[in-house]
C-alpha atoms as an extended CHARMM CRD file, in Angstrom:
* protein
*
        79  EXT
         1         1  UNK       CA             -3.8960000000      -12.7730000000       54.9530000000  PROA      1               0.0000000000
         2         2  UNK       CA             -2.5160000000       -9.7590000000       53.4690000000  PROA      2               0.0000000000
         3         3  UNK       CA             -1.3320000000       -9.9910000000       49.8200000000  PROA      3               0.0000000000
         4         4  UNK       CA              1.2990000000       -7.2280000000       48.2470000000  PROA      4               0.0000000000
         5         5  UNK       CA              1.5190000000       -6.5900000000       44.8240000000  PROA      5               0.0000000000
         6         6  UNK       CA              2.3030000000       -4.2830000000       41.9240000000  PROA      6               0.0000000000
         7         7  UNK       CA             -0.8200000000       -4.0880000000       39.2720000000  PROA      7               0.0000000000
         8         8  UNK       CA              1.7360000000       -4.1000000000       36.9030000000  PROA      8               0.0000000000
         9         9  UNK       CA              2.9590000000       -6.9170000000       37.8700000000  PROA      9               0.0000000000
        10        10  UNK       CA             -0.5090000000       -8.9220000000       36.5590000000  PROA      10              0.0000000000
        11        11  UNK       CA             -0.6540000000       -9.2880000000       33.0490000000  PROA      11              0.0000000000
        12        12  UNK       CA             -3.1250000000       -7.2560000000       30.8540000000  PROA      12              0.0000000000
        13        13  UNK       CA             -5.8770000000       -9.4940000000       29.2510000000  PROA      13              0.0000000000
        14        14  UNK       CA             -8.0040000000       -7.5280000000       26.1240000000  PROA      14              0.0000000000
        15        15  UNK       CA            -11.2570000000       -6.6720000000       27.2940000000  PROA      15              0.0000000000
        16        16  UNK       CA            -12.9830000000       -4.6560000000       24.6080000000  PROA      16              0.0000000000
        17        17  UNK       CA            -11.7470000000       -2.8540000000       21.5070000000  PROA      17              0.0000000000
        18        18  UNK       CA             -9.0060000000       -0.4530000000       22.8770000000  PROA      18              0.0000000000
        19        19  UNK       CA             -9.5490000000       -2.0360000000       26.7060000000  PROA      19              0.0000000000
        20        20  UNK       CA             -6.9390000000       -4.0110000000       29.0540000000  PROA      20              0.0000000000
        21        21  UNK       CA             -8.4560000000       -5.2530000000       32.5930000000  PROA      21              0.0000000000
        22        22  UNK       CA             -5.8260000000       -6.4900000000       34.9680000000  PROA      22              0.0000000000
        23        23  UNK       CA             -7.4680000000       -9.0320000000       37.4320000000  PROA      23              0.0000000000
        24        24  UNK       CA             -5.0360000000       -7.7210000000       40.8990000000  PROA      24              0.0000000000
        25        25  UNK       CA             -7.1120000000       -9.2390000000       43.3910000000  PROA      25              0.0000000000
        26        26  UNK       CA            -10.0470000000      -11.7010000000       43.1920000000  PROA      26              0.0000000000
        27        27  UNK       CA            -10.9760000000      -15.8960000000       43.3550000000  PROA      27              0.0000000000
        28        28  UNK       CA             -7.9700000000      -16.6740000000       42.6230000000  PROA      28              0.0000000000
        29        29  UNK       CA             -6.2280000000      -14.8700000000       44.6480000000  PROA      29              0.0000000000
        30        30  UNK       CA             -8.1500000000      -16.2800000000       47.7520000000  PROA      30              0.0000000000
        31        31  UNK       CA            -11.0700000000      -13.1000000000       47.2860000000  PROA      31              0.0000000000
        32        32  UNK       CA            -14.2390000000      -14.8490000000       46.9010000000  PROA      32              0.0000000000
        33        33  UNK       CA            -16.3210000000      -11.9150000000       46.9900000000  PROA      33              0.0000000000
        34        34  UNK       CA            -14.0450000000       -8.7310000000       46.1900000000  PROA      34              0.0000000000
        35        35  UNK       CA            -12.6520000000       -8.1360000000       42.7670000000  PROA      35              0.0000000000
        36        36  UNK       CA             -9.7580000000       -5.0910000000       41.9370000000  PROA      36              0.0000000000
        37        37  UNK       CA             -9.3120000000       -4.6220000000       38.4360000000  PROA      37              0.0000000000
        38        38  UNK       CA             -7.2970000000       -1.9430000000       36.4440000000  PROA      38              0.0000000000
        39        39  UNK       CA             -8.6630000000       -1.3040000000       33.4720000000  PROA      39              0.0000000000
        40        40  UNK       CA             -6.4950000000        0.8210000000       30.8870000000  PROA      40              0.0000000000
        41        41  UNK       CA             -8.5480000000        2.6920000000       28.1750000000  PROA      41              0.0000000000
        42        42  UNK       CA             -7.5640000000        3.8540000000       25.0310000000  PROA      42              0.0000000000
        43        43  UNK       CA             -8.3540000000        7.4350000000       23.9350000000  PROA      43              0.0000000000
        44        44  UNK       CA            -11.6170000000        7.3090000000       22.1820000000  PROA      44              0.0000000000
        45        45  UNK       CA            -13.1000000000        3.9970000000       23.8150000000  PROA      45              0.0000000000
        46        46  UNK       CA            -15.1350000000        3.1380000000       26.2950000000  PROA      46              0.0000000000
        47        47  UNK       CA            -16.5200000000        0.5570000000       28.4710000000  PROA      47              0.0000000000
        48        48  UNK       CA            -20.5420000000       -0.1420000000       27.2050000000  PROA      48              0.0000000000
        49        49  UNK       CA            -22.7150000000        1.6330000000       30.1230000000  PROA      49              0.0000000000
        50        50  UNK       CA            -23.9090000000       -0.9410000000       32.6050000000  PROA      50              0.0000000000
        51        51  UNK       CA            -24.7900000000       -1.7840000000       36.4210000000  PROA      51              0.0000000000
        52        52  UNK       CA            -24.5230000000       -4.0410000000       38.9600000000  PROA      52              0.0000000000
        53        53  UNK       CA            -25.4120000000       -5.2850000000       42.3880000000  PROA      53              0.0000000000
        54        54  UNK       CA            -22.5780000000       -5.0170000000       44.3260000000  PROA      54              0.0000000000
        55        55  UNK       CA            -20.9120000000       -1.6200000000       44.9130000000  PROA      55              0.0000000000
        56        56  UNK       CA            -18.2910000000       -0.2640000000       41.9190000000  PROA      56              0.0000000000
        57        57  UNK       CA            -15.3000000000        2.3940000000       42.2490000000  PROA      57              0.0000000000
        58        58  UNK       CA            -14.2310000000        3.8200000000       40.1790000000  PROA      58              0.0000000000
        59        59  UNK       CA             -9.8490000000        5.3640000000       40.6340000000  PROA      59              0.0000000000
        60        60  UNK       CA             -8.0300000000        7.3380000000       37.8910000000  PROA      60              0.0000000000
        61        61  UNK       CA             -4.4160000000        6.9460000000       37.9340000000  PROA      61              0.0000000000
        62        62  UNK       CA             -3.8110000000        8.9260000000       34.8590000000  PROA      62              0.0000000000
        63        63  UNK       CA             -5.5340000000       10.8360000000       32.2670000000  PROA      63              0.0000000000
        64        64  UNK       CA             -9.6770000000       11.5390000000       32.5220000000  PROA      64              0.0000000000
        65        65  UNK       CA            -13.2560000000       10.6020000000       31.4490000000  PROA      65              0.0000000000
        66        66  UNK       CA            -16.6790000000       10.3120000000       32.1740000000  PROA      66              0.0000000000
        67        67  UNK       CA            -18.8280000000        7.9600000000       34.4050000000  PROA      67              0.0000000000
        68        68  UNK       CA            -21.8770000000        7.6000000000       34.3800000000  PROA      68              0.0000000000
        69        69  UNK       CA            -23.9460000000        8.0700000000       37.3540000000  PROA      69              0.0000000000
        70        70  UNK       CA            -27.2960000000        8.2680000000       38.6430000000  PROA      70              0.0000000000
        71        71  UNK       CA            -26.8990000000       12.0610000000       38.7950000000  PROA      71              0.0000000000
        72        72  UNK       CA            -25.6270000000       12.2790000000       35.3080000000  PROA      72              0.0000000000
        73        73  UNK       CA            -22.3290000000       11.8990000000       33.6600000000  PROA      73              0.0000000000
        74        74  UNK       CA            -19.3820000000       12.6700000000       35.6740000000  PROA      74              0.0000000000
        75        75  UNK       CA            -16.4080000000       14.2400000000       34.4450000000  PROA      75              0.0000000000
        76        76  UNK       CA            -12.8840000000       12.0770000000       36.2420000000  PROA      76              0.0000000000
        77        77  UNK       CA             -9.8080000000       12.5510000000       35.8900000000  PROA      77              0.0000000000
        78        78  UNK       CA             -6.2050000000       11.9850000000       37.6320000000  PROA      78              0.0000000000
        79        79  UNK       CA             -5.9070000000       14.0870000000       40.9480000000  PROA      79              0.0000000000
């Protein structure tokens, strides 16, 4: 099955202080082991530094940042 649809479209839930995640694609959407979130962060916060298992991308559709990586911090950005 192939499913269509405009992040937009999927309503912004508060994360964290100055954080909105978007849940586009996961369990309930028939995923059982993929999630796609957009996250939308304020200037000035952050998510808290963490890990996990399963492999994590990270894709900047406006402004920029820093990730944190194995090799150091990362400056992203849009582009």
């Amino acid at each position: 099955m192939i499913k269509v649809r405009d992040f937009r479209d999927v309503d912004a839930q508060p994360a964290l202080e100055g954080v909105t995640m978007r849940v586009v694609i996961g369990p309930e959407e028939g995923a059982p082991f993929f999630n796609m979130r957009v996250f939308e962060v304020q200037p000035g916060h952050a998510s808290p530094h963490h890990s996990h298992w399963w492999e994590h991308e990270v894709f900047v559709l406006s402004g920029q940042g820093v990730v944190k990586t194995d090799e150091g911090d990362m400056a992203i950005g849009h582009g």
